[in-house]
N, C-alpha and C positions, 0 to 999 in steps of 0.2 A: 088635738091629734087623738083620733081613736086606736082601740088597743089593732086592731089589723093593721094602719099604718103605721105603727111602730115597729112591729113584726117583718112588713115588707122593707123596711131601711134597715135593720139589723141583717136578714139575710143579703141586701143588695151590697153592704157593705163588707161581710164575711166572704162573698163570693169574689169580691175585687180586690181582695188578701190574699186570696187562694189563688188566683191568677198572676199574681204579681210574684209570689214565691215559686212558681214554677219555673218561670223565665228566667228568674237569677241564680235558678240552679242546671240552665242549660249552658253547653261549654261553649268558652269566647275563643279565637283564635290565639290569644293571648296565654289563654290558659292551658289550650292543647301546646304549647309550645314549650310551657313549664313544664306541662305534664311529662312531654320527651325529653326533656333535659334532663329531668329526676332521674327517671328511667335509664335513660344513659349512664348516668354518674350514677346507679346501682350496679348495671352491667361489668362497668371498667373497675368500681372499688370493689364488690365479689366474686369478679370471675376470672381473674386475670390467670390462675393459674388451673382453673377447675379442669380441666380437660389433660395436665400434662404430668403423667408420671413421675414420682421421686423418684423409680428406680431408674431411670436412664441416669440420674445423675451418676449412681453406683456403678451402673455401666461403662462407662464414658472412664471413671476416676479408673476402674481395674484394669482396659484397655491400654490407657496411660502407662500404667505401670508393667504390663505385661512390651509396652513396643520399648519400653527403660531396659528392662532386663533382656530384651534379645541383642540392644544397644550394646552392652553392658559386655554380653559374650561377645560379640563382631569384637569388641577393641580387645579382646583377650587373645581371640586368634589371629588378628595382627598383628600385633607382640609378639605371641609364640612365632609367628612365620617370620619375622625382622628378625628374631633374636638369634644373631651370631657372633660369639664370643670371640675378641679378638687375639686372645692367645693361642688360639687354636690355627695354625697353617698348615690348610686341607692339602695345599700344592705340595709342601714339601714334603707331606707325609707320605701320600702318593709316591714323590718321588724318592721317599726310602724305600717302599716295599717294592717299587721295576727295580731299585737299585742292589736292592741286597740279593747275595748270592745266595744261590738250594744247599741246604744242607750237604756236606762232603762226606761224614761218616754215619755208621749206623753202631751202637754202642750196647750189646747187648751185656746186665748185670747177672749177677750168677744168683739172684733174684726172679729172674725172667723178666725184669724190667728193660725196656728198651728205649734208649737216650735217641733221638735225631741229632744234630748239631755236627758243626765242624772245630776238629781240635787247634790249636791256635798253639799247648804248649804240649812238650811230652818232659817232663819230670822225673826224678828218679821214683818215687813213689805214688803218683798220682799224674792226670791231665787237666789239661783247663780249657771245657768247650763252651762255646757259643750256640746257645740254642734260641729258638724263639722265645723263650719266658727269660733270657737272660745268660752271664754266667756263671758254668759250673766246676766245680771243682771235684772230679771222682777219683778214689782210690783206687789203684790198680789192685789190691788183693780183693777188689769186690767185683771187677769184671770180669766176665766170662770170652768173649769175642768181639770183636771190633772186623767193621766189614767198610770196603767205601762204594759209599753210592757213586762217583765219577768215576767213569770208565778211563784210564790212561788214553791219552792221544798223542798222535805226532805233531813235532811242532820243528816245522825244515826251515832254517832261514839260508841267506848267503854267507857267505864268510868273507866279510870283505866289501872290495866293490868289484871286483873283477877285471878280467883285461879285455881293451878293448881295440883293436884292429881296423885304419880305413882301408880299403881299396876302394879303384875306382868304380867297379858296380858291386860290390856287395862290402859286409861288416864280419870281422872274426871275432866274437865274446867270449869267453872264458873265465872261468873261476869255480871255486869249492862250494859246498853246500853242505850243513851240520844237520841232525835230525835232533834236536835239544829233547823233546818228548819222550813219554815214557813209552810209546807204544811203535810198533813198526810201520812203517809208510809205504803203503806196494803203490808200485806204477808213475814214480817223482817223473814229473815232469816242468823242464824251462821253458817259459816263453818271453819273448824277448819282440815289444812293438816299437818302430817308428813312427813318430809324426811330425806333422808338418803345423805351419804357423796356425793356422785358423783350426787348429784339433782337428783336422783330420789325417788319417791313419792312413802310412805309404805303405807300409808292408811289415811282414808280420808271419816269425814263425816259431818252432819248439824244438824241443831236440829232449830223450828222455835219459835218466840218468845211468850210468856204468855201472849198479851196486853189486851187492852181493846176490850169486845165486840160489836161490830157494823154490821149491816147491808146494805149491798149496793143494788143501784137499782135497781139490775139482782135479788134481793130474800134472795144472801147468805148470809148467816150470819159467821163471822170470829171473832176469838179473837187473832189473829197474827196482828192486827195493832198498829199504835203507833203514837198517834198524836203529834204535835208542842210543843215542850218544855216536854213532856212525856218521864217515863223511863221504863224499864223491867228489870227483873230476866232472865239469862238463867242457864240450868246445861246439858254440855253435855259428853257423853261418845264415847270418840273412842278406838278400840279393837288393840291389835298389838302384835307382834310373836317376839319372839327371837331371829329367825334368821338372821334378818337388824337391828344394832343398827342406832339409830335414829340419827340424826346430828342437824338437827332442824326444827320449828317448826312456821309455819305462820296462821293466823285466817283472816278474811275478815265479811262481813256485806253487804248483799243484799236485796233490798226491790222491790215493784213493787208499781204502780200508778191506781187505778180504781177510779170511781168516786160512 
């Protein structure tokens, strides 16, 4: 073998190395399929959180706590709105203050203090009133005047039950009347209704009283009044028919106030 064909099999055999190491460095489907698999399982083990903020978590946790604490108040003002105390009776308290009466006198101290309440005791040395804060007990050397708030009223009742008279169309009623009150009663007058079974009203009349005569401011002169601790006579007649037996039988007393 000469040195040129020695030469020529050296490089024919260099070349067909060099070709062969090409090819098994080109990719197999085998190997693309590694290659994505790697790739993937980089993807899911580095990235699983790269894109999502730690502050949403702080977010999210204060939120919580903020919708706790408005929780928190709601059950506090539900409580407060439920809470009523069972010793407390709103009714009958209520029904002390329609029931108590106003004040009756007015109690001025020689102070210039001035008491409301009503006296309840009169003592040789002192009274015992009733005021809104409670009671009192004051020394008569330390009062000045006493005034009363309530005006005196008339207060007319019957005396009695009266007499009472059939005929056969009409009724004769009679009897006294007392003016118990402190004040004088102008214009007393009786009425005196019948009725019948089913409350309806047969007939129905008045008659006014005999008193004493007086004159008032305006000129008139009346003998229908009846002063304080005074009595009167009355006689009245009421008329009535056949046709409605009567069932029975109510009277009444009305007066007026002039000065």
């Amino acid at each position: 073998m000469n040195k040129y064909s020695y030469t020529f099999i050296v490089l024919t055999i260099s070349l067909f190395f060099t070709d062969c190491g090409k090819k098994t460095k080109e990719p197999t489907p085998d190997s693309n399929i590694t290659s994505e698999e790697n790739t993937s399982d980089d993807i899911i083990i580095k990235d699983p959180y790269k894109d999502i903020s730690t502050n949403q978590f702080y977010e999210l946790e204060e939120s919580l706590e903020s919708i706790q604490k408005q929780i928190d108040e709601l059950k506090i003002r539900v409580t407060e709105y439920d809470y009523d105390p069972q010793g407390i009776n709103y009714t009958e308290k209520l029904k002390q203050l329609i029931d108590k009466p106003p004040p009756a006198h007015k109690i001025i101290l020689k102070n210039n203090t001035v008491i409301e309440g009503t006296i309840v005791k009169d003592l040789i040395n002192s009274i015992m009133v009733i005021t809104d804060v409670g009671q009192l007990n004051i020394d008569k050397k330390d009062i000045e005047l006493i005034e009363d708030f309530i005006l005196p009223v008339p207060d007319i009742v019957f005396i009695g039950n009266g007499g009472e008279q059939v005929f056969e169309d009409h009724y004769i009623f009679t009897g006294r009347v007392l003016n118990q009150g402190q004040r004088r009663g102008d214009f007393v007058r009786i009425i005196y209704q019948l009725w019948a079974e089913n409350t309806e009203i047969i007939n129905s009349d008045s008659i006014f009283i005999a008193g004493k005569e007086i004159m008032y401011k305006s000129g008139i002169t009346t003998d229908t009044s009846l002063g304080s601790n005074q009595s009167a006579y009355f006689e009245l007649q009421v008329d009535i028919t056949n046709d409605v037996p009567i069932s029975y039988i109510t009277r009444e007393i009305r007066w007026e106030l002039y000065d």
